[in-house]
C-alpha positions, 0 to 999 in steps of 0.5 A, spaced: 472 471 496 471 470 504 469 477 508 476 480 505 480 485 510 482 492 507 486 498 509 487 504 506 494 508 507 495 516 506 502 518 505 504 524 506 511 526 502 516 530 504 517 534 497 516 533 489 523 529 489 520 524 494 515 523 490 518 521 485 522 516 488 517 513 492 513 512 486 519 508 483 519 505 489 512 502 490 513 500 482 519 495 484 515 493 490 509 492 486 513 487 481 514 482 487 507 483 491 504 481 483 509 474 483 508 473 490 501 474 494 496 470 491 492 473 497 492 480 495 487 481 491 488 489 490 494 493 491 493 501 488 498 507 489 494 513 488 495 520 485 491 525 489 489 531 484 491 539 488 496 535 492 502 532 490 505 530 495 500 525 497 499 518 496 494 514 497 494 506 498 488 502 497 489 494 498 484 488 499 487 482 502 482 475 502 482 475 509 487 477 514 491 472 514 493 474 507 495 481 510 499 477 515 503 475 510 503 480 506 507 484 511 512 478 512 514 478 505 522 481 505 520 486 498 514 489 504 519 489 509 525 492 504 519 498 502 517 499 509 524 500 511 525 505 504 519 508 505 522 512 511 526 517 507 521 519 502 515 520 508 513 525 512 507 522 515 503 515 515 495 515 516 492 508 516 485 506 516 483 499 517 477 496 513 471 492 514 466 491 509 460 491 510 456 490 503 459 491 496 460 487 489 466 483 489 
């Protein structure tokens, strides 16, 4: 693996119905990312416990040429665009590794 290039992403959901569906949505989007994007290397939708209203996305991408074409798949632009009705608020953190196991 090269230096490798994360994010980590809060999603901040507007009640528990949008939280459903955006779990439903970010599913279907994963089935794509799966088929399609040999350059993401992980790509989770996580529950956080005590609130419910929260999501949190830890993705890893090879390097950042890979996330740049993560985010020029039509299944990414498709979700960014869905996402809107689900999402009170975004909070995007970008990574650098600095030592781990990979």
């Amino acid at each position: 693996m090269t230096t490798g290039f994360g994010l980590v992403v809060r999603f901040t959901l507007r009640d528990a119905d949008a939280a459903g569906a955006f779990d439903e949505l970010v599913s279907r989007t994963l089935e794509d990312i799966r088929c399609h994007e040999q350059g993401t290397v992980v790509y989770v939708n996580h529950r956080v416990p005590g609130e419910s209203n929260v999501r949190i996305f830890y993705e890893l991408y090879e390097d950042r040429a890979a996330f740049d074409a993560h985010e020029e798949q039509p299944h990414i632009k498709k979700f960014l665009e869905a996402r809107e009705e689900f999402v009170s608020r975004t909070d995007v953190t970008f990574l650098e590794r600095v030592d781990g196991k990979v």
